[in-house]
N, C-alpha and C positions, 0 to 999 in steps of 0.2 A: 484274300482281299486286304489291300493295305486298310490299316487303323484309319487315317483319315476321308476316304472314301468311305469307308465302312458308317462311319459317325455321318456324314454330308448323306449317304442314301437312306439314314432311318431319319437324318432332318427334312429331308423329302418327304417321304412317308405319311411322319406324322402332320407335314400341313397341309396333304392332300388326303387324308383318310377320311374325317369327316362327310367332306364330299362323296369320297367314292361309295361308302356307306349305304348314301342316299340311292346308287344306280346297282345295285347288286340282291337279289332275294338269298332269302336262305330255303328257301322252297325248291328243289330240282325241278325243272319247266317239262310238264309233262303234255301231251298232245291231247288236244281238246277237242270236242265234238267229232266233225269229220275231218279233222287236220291231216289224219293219215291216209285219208283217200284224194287228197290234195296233190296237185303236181309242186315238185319241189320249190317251182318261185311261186307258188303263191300262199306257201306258211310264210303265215301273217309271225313281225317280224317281234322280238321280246320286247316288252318294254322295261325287263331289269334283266342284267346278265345276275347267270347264278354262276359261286367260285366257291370251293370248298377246298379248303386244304388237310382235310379230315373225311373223303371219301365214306357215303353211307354203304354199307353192305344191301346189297340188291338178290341175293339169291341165284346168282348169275357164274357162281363157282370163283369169281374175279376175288384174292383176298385183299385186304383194304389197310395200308396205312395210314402213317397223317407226316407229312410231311415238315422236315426239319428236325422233330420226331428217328423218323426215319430214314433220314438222309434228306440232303438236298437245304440250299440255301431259300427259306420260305421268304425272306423279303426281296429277293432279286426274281424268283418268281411272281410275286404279288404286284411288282413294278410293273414288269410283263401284261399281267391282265390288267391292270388298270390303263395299260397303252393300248389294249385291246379295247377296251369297253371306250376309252375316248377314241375311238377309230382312228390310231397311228399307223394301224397295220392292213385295213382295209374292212373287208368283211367274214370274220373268223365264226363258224359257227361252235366251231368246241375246240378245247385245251384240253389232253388228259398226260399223264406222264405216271406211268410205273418205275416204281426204282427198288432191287434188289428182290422183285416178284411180289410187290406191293402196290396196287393202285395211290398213290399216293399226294394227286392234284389232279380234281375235274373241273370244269369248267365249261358253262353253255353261254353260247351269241346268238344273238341276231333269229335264225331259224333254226339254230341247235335245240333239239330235245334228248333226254335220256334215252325212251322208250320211241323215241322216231328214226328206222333206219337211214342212214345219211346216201347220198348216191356216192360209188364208188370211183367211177371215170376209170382210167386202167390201170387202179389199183386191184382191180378184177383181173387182170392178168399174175401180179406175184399169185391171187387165189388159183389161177388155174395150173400156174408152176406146180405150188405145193400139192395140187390135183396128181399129178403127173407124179410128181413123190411118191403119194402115199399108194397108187399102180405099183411102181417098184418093190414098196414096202411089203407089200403083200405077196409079191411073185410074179405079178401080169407083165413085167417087163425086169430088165436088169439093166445096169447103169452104162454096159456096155450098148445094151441096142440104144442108149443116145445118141452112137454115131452113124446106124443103119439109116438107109431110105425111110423117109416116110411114107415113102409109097409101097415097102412094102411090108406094112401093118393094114392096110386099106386094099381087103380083097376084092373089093367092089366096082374099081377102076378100071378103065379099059386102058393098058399102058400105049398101045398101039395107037390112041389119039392126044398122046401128051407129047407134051413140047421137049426138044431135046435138053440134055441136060433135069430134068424133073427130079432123074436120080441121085441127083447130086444136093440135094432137100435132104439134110439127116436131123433126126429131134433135136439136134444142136443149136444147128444151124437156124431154126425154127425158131427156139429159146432164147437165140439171142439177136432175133429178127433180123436175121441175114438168109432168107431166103433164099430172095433173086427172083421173086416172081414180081413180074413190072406188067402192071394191067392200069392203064391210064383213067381217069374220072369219066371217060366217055363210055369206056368198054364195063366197066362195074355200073355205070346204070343203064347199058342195053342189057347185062346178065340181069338185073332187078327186075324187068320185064316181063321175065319169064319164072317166076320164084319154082314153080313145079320144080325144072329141071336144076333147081340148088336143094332139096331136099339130101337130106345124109350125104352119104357122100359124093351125091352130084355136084354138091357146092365146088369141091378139091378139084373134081373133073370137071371140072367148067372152068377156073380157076387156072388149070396147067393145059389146059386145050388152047386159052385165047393169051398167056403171055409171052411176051418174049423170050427165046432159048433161056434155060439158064445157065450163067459161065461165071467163073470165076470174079470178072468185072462187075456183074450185078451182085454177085452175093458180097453186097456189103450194108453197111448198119441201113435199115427204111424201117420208122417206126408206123407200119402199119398193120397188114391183117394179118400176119405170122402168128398170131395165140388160135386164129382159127383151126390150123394144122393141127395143133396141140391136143386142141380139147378132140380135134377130128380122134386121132389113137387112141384118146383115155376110152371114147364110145366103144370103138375097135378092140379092144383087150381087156377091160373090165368086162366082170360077168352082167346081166343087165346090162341098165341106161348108164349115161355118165351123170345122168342127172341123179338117181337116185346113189349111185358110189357117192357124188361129192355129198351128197346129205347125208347116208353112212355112217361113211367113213371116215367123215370130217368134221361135218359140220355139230351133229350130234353130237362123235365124243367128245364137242372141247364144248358143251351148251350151246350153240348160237343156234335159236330156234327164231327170233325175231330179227328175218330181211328176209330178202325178194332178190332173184336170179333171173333174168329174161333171158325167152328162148330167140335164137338166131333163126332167120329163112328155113335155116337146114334142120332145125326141129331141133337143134342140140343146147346145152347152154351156151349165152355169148361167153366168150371166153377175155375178149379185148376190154369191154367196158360190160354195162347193161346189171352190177349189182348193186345193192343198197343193203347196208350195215352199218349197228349201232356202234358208235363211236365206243364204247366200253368192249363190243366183240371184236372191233379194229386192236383193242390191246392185246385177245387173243392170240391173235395169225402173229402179233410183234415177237411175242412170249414163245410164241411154237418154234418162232424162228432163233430168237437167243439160247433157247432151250436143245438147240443143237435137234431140232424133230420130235421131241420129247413131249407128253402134253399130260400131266399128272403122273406119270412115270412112264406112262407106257408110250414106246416109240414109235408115234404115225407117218416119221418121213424119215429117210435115211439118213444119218446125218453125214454120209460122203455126200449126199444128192445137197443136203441145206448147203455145206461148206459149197462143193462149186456153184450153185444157184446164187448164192449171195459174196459171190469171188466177182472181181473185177477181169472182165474175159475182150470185152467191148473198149475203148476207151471214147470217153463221150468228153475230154475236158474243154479241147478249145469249143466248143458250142454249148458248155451247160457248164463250167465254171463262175465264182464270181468271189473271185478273190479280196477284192474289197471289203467283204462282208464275211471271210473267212472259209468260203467253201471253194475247194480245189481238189484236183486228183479225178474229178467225177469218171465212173464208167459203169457200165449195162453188163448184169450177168445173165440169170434166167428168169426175166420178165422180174429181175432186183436190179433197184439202182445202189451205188456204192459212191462217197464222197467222205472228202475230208474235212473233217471241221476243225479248225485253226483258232487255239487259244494262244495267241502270244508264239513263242514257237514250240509250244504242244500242240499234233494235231490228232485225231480220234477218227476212227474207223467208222461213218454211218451207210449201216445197208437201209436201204427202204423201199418202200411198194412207195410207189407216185402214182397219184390220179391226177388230172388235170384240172387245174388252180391249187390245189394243194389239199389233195383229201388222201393222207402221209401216214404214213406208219417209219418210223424210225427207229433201228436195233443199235444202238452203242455197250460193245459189250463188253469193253473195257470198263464202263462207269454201271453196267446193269440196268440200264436204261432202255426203256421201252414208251415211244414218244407218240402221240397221236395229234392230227389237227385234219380237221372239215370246216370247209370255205365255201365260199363262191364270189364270184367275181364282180368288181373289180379286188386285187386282194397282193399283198404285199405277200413277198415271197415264204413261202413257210420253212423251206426248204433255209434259207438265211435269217430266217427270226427263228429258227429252232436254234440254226448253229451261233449266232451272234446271244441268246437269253436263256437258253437252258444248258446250255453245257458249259456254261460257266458257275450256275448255281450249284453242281455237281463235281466238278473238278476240285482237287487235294488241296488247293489252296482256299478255300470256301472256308467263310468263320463257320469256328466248331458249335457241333450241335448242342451246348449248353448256350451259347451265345442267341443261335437261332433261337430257341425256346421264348428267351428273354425279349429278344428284337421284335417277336411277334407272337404274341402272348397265345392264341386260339385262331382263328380262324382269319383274322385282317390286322395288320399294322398296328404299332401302338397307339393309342386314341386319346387323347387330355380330356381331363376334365375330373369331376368326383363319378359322374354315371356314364366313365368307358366312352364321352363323347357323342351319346345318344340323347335323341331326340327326347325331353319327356311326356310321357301319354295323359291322355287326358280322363276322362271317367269311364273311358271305355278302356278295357283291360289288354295289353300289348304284350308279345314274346320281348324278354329282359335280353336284351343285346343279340340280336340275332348274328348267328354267326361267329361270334366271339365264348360269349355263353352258354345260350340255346341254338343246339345243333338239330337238323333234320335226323330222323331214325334212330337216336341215341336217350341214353336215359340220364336228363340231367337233372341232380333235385335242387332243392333251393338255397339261394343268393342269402349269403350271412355276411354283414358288415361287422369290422369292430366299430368302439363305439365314436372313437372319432375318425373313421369312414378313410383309412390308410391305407386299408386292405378288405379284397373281401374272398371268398371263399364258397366253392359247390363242388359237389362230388359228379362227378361222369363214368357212366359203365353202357356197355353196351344194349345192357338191361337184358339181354340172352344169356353170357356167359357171365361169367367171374365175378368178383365183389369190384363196386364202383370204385375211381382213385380219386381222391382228395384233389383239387386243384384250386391253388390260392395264387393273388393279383396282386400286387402292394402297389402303392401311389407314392410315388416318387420324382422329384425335380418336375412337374409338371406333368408325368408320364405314368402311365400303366402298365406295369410289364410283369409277364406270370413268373413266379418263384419257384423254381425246380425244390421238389421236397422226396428228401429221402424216406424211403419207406421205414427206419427205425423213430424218423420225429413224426411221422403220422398222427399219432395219437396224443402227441404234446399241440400241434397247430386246432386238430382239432376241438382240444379242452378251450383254446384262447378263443373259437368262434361258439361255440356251443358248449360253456361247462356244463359236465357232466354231474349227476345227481350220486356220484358215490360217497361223496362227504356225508351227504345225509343218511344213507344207506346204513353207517355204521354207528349213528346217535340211537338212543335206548328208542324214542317215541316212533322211528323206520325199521328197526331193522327185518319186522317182519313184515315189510309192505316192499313187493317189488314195484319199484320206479322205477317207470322207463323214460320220463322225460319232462321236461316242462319249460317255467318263464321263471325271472326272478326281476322284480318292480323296484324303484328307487327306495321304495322305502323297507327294501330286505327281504318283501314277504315270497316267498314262492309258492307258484303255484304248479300243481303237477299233475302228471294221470298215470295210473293204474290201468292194464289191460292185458286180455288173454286174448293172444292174435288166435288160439286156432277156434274161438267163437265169440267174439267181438264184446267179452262182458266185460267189463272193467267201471272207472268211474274218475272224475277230475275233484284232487282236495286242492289244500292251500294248506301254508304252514306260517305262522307271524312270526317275528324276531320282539320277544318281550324279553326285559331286563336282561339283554346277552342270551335269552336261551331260546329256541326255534321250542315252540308250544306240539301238543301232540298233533297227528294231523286233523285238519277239518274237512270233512268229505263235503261237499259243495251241494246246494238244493236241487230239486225237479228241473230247475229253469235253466241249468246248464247239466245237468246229467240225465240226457235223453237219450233214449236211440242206440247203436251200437258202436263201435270202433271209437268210443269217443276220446279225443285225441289233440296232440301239437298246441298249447295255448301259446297267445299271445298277450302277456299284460301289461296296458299301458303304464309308463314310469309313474303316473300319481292315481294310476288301479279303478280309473274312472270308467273304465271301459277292458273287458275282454273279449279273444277273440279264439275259436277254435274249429278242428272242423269233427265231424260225426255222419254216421250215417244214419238217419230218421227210421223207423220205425215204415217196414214195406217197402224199403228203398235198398239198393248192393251197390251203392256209390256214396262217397262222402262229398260231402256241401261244407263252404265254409261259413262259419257261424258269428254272431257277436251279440255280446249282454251287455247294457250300461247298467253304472250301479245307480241306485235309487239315491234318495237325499238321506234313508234313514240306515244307510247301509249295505242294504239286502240288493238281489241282483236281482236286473229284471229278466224277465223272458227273454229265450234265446230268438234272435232275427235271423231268417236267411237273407245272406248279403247282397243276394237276386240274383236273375239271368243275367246280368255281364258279367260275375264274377263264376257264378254258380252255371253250369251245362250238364250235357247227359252224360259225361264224361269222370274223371277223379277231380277235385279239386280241394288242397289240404295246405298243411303249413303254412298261415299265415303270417305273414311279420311286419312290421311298418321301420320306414328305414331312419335311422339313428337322426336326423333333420327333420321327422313326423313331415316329408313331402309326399312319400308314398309308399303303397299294400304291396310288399312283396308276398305271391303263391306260388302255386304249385300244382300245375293242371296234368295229369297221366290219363292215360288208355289201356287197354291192354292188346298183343299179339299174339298170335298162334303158332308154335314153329310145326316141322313137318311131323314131330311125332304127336301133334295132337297137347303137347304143356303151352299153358300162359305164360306170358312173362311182362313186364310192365314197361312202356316209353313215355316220355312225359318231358316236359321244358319248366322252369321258371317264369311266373310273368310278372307285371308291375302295371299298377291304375293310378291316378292321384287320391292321396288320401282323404280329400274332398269327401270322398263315400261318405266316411265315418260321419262327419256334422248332417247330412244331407240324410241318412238315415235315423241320426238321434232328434232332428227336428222333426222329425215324424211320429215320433213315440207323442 
């Protein structure tokens, strides 16, 4: 991307981020009451699109990046959904994009849910291709009976009443719906009359009894009931149903436990349309297919059968071309469509499964790209909003991944202002930048300013695995933009947001008090605590700065040393008030606390800071921000993973710091 475009699309950005803000959750929209027993148009519609550019891990085997990160231009994407969510593109129920075997941009509209199978339209035909596949894979067929009769896989046929030519149907032929069977809208609903005699395979013999010969002249492209033949042989030559092979063989080994597969007249699965899959297991079948058949290593489809399946066999351009918008070349292989996406005069190879409006899976395996979108109508082409806005975010000429970083700091555009351009909350306590800062499923801890509010800083980990990474924001020319930090100055950024208590550690009056942390007040004194995490005993001193020398410590009275874990102070710059959290006596969760000091010194009794700050839940590290406008905490939960260990998730929040007067007028 040229420099000056590049500058004009993050001035864009930034005067439209604000806004976008307001239409976007950081919640993934998940189905409600009886949503899922709902026909598809009547999921009631979002009223905030969720966008994540940092994919949560769902236990669903999908691994998860974050994009720009990991590739991929995050503000020419984030352009994207914002044309989405102001409906330039029609009705898009989900955005997802894998790149390099990374979930790496989700995205829900309109009736998009995580957890809501999407209906597939005949994107259910590439599934019944790769059906046919994994028959091969196994031995129930070889790549060569592609070119045999289908007729004779299907011992159940009376040939003596089919129509000439019938044997001229090879699974090819089939696959690339060039039959030749021509049965008119008259004749397919006097056979619906009769559903009895479409059972198994009467459907096929009913089918080749009433159409016209087949010759040469017919067998050419008719996108209709050709995947019914298909699934008809997978029944035919798998052991069992086809219905229990495709669950197997298929569906199981790659997870996809949540969707639904309708049965056809003939008792089999439909094979043309009739399934419903989560947009995240649509990345799946993309992945099976980049992957050359492959699905965790082990190979479920042949990968001569994926190579011809997703070859251009058909050519479909002058009718499904739309060169204006850069897609050309289009053609039909085995129930895969093939088209060329056109950057400039670079063009890229996308195979894809299409359902009808655009419920898409895209394989670009040139760029490692695995594209998904669910719609519904009316709906701008996805097909040409893929190839006009995503393959240019990924294409070699894309500003480099340090740039991205910077262009957009976490999760949306950069944002003006000193508080990231959010809204500020009122006495009820708010997630601190959603989306930016606090992510869904992640473990983020708390928001540190310096003290003239330049930069701020909070650690992110996933809270299951690894130690969290430092991530710092600087304020700059008007702008927000995060500061990539090398893992050797780690431990210098972090001294500048939180000094550390080793200075003290090696004066005569500490050295045998392990400090783990504290506050230090305008007027030098620090305050600090002591504690033993593996049984919560510890206690909170202070230390005054008399004549140059930090005095021995002073272990602090009853009124703040209650209870266990007791922990994280915060002390106001003229020490009129502290703030900390503890866990109380009969309680295994900490609450956040606060003492005001008396007239004659002494502190009074410790307050809980109530139910809006305080829940059933963790809530610690208190801090009030550098302008005394507001409480920055710290609210966690804990998880379970499969072997039965906890481990902690939790976000940063922020109140007005109103609390504080509003509780000390109560004393």
């Amino acid at each position: 991307m040229k420099n000056k475009t590049r500058v004009l699309l993050i001035a864009f950005l930034v005067a439209v981020s604000s806004a976008f803000a307001q239409q976007i959750t950081t919640q993934a929209p998940e189905t409600k009451g009886n949503e899922a027993q709902l026909s598809f148009g009547d999921i009631p519609e979002l009223e905030k699109a969720y966008i994540s550019t940092s994919p949560n891990k769902r236990n669903d085997g999908i691994p998860v990046g974050r994009l720009g990160v990991d590739g991929g231009d995050k503000a020419l994407i984030l352009k994207l959904a914002k044309a989405i969510v102001d409906g330039k593109h029609g009705n898009f129920d989900s955005f997802l994009i894998a790149h390099n075997g990374k979930l790496v941009f989700e995205s829900y509209y309109s009736r998009g849910r995580v957890n809501l199978p999407h209906p597939q339209a005949s994107a259910t035909k590439s599934y019944t291709s790769l059906a046919l596949g994994r028959a091969i894979q196994l031995g129930y067929l070889s790549m060569e009976d592609l070119h045999k009769p289908v007729i004779s896989f299907l011992k159940d046929l009376d040939p003596s009443k089919l129509v000439a030519g019938a044997d001229k149907i090879t699974l090819h032929k089939a696959l690339t719906m060039r039959s030749g069977i021509q049965l008119s809208e008259e004749q397919h609903e006097e056979l619906e009359k009769s559903p009895r005699m479409l059972k198994g395979q009467g459907q096929v013999q009913a089918f080749l009894e009433h159409s016209e010969p087949i010759t040469e002249a017919t067998q050419v492209f008719d996108y209709k009931g050709d995947p019914i033949l298909v699934m008809q042989v997978i029944e035919a030559v798998v052991p069992g149903s086809a219905r229990d092979f495709i669950k197997n063989e298929l569906l199981n080994k790659m997870g996809i436990i949540n969707y639904s597969w309708e049965t056809d007249v003939s008792g089999l699965p439909k094979s043309g349309n009739g399934t419903r899959m989560l947009p995240r297991d649509m990345i799946k079948w993309g992945t099976l297919a980049l992957n050359k058949g492959k699905w965790n290593g082990e190979q479920l489809v042949p990968e001569a059968f994926i190579a011809t399946s997703t070859s251009k066999i058909v050519d479909q351009s002058e009718e499904y071309d739309d060169t204006t918008r850069g897609v050309s070349g289009t053609a039909y292989g085995y129930f895969w469509w093939q088209a060329d996406f056109s950057i400039g005069d670079k063009s890229y190879l996308a195979k894809s499964a299409r359902g009808g409006s655009g419920q898409n899976i895209y394989v670009i395996e040139e760029l490692d790209l695995v594209v998904v979108t669910t719609t519904h109508r009316p709906v701008d082409s996805s097909v040409a909003v893929t190839a006009e806005n995503v393959i240019p975010a990924f294409i070699e000429n894309a500003i480099s991944t340090k740039d991205r970083i910077n262009d957009a700091p976490d999760e949306f555009p950069p944002l003006e202002d000193r508080y990231l351009g959010q809204k500020p909350p009122g006495e009820t306590p708010e997630l601190f930048a959603p989306g930016i800062v606090s992510t869904q499923d992640q473990l983020e801890t708390e928001v540190l300013f310096l003290p003239d509010m330049t930069a701020l800083s909070f650690n992110r980990g996933d809270g299951e695995n690894g130690d969290p990474t430092l991530i710092m924001m600087e304020y700059k020319d008007h702008d927000w933009a995060r500061k990539p930090i090398a893992l050797s100055d780690m431990d210098n950024y972090r001294e500048q947001f939180s000094p550390s208590f080793t200075a003290l550690n090696g004066l005569e009056p500490f050295k045998d008090i392990p400090i783990r942390g504290g506050a230090l007040s305008a007027k030098g004194t620090y305050y600090f605590y002591v504690l033993d995490l593996s049984d919560g005993t510890g206690y909170m001193s202070y230390s005054r700065l008399i004549n140059g020398q930090y005095e021995p410590p002073q272990k602090m009275s009853s009124a703040i040393n209650r209870g266990k874990y007791i922990a994280h102070p915060f002390i106001a710059p003229d020490e009129s008030y502290l703030m900390w959290d503890a866990e109380k006596e009969g309680e295994d969760r900490p609450d956040v606390y606060i003492s005001f000091r008396k007239q004659d010194g002494s502190w009074g009794e410790a307050i809980n800071m109530g139910d809006k700050i305080n829940t059933p839940v963790f809530e610690q590290r208190p801090k009030v921000t550098p302008d005394g406008k507001y409480i920055t905490f710290w609210r966690g939960y804990f998880e379970t993973r499969e072997d039965g260990k906890r481990y902690l998730l939790g976000n940063p929040y922020w109140v007005d710091a109103k609390i504080i007067e509003t509780l000390k007028s109560e004393q």
